[in-house]
C-alpha positions in Angstrom: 131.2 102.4 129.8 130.6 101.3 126.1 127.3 102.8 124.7 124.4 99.7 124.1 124.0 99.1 120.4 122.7 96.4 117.8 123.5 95.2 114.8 121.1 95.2 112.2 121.7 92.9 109.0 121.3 95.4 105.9 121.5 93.4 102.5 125.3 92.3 102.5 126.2 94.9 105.4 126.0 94.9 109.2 125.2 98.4 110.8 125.7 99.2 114.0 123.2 101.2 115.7 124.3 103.1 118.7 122.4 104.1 121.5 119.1 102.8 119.9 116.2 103.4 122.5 117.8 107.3 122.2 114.3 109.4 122.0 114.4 111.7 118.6 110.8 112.7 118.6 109.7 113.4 122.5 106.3 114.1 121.8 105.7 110.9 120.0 108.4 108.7 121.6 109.7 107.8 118.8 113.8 106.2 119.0 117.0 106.3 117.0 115.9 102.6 116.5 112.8 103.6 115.3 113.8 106.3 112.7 116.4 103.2 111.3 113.5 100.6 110.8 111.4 103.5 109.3 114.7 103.9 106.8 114.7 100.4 106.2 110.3 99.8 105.5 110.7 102.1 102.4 113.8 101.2 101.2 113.4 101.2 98.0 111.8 104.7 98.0 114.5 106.0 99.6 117.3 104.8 97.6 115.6 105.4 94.4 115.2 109.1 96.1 118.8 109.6 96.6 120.6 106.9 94.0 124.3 108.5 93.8 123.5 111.6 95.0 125.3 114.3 96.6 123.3 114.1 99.9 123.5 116.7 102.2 122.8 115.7 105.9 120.4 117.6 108.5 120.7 115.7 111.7 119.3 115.7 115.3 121.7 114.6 117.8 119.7 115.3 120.4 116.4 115.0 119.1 114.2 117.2 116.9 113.9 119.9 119.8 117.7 119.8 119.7 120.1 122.1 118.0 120.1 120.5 113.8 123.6 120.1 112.2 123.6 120.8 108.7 126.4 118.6 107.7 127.5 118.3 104.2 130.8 116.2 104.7 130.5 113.1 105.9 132.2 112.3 108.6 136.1 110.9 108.0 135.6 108.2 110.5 133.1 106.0 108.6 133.2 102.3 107.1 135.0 101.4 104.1 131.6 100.6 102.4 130.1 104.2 103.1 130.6 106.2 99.2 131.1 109.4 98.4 130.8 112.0 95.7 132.8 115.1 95.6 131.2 118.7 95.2 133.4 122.3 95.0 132.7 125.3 95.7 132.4 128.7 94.3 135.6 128.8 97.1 137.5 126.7 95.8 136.6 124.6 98.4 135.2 120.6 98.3 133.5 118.5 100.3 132.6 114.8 100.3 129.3 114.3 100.6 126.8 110.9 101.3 126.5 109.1 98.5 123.4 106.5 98.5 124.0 103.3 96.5 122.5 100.7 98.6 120.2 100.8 101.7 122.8 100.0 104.4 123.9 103.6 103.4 121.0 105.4 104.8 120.7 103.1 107.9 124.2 104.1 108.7 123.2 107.8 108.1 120.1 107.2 110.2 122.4 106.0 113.2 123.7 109.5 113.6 120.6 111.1 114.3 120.3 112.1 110.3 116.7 112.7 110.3 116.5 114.6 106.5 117.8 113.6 103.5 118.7 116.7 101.4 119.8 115.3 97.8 121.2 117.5 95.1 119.4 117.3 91.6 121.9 116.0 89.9 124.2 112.4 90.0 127.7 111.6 90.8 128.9 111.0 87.7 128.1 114.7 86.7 127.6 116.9 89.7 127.0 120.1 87.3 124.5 118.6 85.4 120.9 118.4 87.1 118.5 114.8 86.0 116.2 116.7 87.4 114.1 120.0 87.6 112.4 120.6 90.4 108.8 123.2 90.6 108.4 124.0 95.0 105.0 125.2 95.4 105.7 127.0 98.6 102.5 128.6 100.9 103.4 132.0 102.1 101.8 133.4 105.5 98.6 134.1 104.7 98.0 131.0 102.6 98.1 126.8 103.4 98.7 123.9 102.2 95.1 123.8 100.7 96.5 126.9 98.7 99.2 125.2 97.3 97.3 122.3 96.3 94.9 124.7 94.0 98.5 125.7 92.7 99.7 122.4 92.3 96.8 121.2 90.0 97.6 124.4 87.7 101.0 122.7 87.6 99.8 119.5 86.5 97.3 120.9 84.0 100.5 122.6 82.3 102.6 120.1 82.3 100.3 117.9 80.8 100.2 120.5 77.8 104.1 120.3 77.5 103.5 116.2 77.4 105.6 116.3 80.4 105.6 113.8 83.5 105.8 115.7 87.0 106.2 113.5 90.1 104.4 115.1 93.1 104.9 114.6 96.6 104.1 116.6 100.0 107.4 118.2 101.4 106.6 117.5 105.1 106.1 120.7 106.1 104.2 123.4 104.3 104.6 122.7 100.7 104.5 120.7 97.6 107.2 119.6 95.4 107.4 118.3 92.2 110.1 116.8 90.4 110.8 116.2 86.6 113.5 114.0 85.4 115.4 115.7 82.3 118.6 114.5 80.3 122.0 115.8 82.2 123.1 117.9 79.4 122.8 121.5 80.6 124.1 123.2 83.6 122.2 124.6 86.6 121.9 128.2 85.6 120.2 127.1 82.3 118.0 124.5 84.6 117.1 127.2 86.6 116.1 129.7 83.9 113.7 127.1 82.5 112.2 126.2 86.3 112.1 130.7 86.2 110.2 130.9 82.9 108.2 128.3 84.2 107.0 129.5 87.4 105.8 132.8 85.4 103.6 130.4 83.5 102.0 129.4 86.4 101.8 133.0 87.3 100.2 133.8 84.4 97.6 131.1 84.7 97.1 131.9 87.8 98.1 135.5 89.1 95.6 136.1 91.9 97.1 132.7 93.7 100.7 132.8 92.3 103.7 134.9 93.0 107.3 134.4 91.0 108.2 137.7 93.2 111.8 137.1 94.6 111.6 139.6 97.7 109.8 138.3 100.6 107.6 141.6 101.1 106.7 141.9 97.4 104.8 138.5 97.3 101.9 138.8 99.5 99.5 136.2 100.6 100.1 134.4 97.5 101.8 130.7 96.8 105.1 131.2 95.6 106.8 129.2 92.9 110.5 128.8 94.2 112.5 128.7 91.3 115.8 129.2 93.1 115.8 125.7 94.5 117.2 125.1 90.7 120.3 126.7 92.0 123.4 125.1 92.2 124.0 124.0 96.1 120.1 124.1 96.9 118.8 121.2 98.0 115.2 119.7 99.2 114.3 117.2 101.2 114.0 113.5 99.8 111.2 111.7 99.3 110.7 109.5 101.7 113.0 112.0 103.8 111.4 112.1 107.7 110.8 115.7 109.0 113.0 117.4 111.5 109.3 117.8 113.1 107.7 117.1 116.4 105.0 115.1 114.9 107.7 113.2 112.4 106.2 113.6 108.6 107.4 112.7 105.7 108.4 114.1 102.5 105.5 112.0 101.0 105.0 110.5 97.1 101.8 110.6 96.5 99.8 110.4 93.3 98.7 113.6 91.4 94.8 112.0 92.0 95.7 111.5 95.0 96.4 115.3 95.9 93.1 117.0 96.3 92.4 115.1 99.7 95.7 114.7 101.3 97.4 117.0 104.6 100.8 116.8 105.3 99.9 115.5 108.7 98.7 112.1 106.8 102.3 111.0 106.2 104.5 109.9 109.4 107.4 108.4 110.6 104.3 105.7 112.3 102.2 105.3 109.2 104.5 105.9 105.8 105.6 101.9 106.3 101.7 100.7 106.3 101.2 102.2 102.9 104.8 101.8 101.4 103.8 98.2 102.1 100.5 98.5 100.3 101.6 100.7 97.6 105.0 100.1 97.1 106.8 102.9 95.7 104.2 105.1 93.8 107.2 107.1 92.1 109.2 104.0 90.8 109.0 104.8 87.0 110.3 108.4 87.8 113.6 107.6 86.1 111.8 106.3 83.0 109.8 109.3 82.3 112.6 112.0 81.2 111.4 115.1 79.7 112.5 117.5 76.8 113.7 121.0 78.5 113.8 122.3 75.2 110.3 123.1 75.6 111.5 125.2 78.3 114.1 126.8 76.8 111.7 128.0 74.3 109.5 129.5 77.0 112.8 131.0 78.2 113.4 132.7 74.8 109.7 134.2 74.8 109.9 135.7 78.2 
């Protein structure tokens, strides 16, 4: 017997949504059909989140207290509308990966249980060069999510002294991320030095809160500043990305006054669309506020 489905009316598409009262969040009873109407409240969040992105896929076939597939290809059987972009590997391997150009795209992700949104930092049209640097403020045992908010206003505070924009948001679980739009012209090992030299910054600035320290054991009950996610191949969740989470946040834009008084718990799959339709998308100048890494790459050269 044929699975039940509906058909949802996406801009100029029709997706097909399979198996819709499927249950993805069992403590909150939240459906397949639910997650795909949450996609479609803050659509224009989400696709300014992952606008021709690599995107790699973490999804929930059987719900969040299922086994997660971390899928990077997409799968070969897909609509003729569904776009790619084309990664390699230190392997010599490729992969096709999601490529987000219109909302339908993420509805039809959303139908196979993808629940997170993992972008790459840097666009189709130049996989190698990131548009964006990205600071993850990261709460190691011992410290919260209050800690890294301490951390994160010492981010903002320097980054206002560079006369750069940072775009913070919660990152549904522990953490804080902020992201930086920069021009595509240098590769991800330079990227990363600069995110590197300034995550020491921060340490400086702050050094009884903040560790830089790579090794697990050597950072202590401090906040780390996780450089490496300027790696190439590491990715973050969206914004706007649900939570592979039994309570179902949200990777959540929020403003940097906004900050001191937020918890991650205050952004859900149930209450992101009430203020998406309030607010609107707080980050939608992020692609009009691009920053000069060269002030980095002098902080590089000092260190």
């Amino acid at each position: 017997m044929a699975s039940p489905f509906i058909e949802i009316e996406v801009g100029e598409r029709v997706v097909k949504v399979t198996n819709p009262d499927k249950v993805l969040f069992p403590a909150r009873k939240e459906t397949k059909r639910d997650l795909v109407e949450y996609y479609l409240s803050v659509g224009e969040g989400i696709v300014r989140a992952l606008y021709e992105r690599p995107s790699q896929l973490r999804r929930f076939p059987d719900g969040v207290e299922g086994e997660m597939i971390y899928q990077k290809r997409v799968p070969e059987k897909r609509p003729d509308w569904i776009e790619v972009a084309r990664v390699t590997f230190p392997s010599g391997r490729h992969a096709d990966e999601l490529c987000v150009t219109e909302l339908a795209h993420v509805a039809w992700a959303a139908n196979l249980a993808v629940v997170d949104f993992h972008p790459w930092p840097s666009r189709r049209s130049d996989v190698d060069r990131p548009d964006e640097l990205r600071i993850d403020i990261d709460p190691q045992p011992g410290t919260d999510f209050a800690d890294g908010k301490k951390v994160a206003q010492v981010v903002r505070e320097t980054l206002a002294e560079m006369g750069w924009t940072g775009w913070p948001k919660t990152s549904g679980n522990r953490g804080i991320h902020v992201a930086c739009r920069i021009e595509p012209k240098w590769e991800f090992p330079v990227v990363r030095r600069c995110a590197l030299a300034f995550a020491r910054e921060i340490e400086r600035r702050a050094p009884k809160q903040v560790t830089t320290a790579w090794w697990k054991e050597e950072r202590g009950k401090k906040v780390f500043i996780d450089y490496n996610q300027n790696a190439r191949d590491r990715t973050i969740a969206s914004a706007y990305s649900v939570r592979g989470r039994p309570d179902a946040t949200v990777s959540a834009p929020i403003t940097w006054d906004e900050l001191p008084s937020v918890e991650t718990e205050d952004f859900t799959l149930a209450s992101m669309p009430k203020r998406f339709k309030k607010l609107g998308d707080v980050q939608a100048g992020i692609d009009d506020a691009v920053c000069d890494l060269r002030v980095l790459l002098e902080w590089v050269e000092r260190d």
